[in-house]
N, C-alpha and C positions, 0 to 999 in steps of 0.2 A: 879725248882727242890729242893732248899734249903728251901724254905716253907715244901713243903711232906717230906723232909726227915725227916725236924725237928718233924713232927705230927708223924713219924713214931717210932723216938726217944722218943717223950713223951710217947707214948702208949708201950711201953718195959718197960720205964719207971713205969708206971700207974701200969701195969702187975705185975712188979716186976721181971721180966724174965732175967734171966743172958743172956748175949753173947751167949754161948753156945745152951740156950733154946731157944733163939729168932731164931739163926742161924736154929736149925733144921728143926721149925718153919715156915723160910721162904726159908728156901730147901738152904740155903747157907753156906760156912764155918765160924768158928768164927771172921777168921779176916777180914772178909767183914762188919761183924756187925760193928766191931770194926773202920772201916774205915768209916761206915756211922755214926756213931756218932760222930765222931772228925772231922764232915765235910766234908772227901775226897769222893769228889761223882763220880769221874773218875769210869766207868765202870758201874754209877746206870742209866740209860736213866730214862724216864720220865713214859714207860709203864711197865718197873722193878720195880719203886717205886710203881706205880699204883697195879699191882701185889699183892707187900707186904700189902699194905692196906689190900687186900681183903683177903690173907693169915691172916689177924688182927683180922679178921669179921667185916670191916667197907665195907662199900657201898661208891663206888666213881663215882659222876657223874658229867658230862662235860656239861656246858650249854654254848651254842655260840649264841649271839645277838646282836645287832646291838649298835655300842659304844653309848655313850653318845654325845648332840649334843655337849656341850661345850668340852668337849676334841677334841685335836690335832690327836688322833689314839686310835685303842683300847688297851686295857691293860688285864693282866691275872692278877686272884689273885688265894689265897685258900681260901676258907671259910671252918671254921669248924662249924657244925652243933654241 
């Protein structure tokens, strides 16, 4: 979840979009922004952030496949395109 929020931060960022404007944005109040910036994710799940992506105009897709043989388990990342 702290990868997406971060990418969600940059693109406010990128934007240039106040609090305020992000917030209405992504249909939330200010200081939810405010709280996804400063890391406190308490309350963003993972299909909340996914959401805000797309509130962004970014396209978010999920690809599942089969780990790698030398890894121990699989792992998740983000990639940004």
């Amino acid at each position: 979840r702290a990868d997406i929020a971060s990418r969600i931060c940059d693109i406010i960022a990128e934007r240039k979009l106040s609090q305020a404007t992000a917030a209405d944005l992504l249909g939330v109040d200010q200081p939810k922004i405010s709280a996804l910036v400063r890391g406190r994710l308490d309350g963003f799940s993972s299909d909340r952030l996914f959401r805000f992506l797309t509130a962004l105009d970014r396209d978010v897709e999920i690809v599942i496949k089969p780990k790698k043989q030398e890894a121990d388990r699989g792992r998740v990342r983000v990639v940004v395109a």
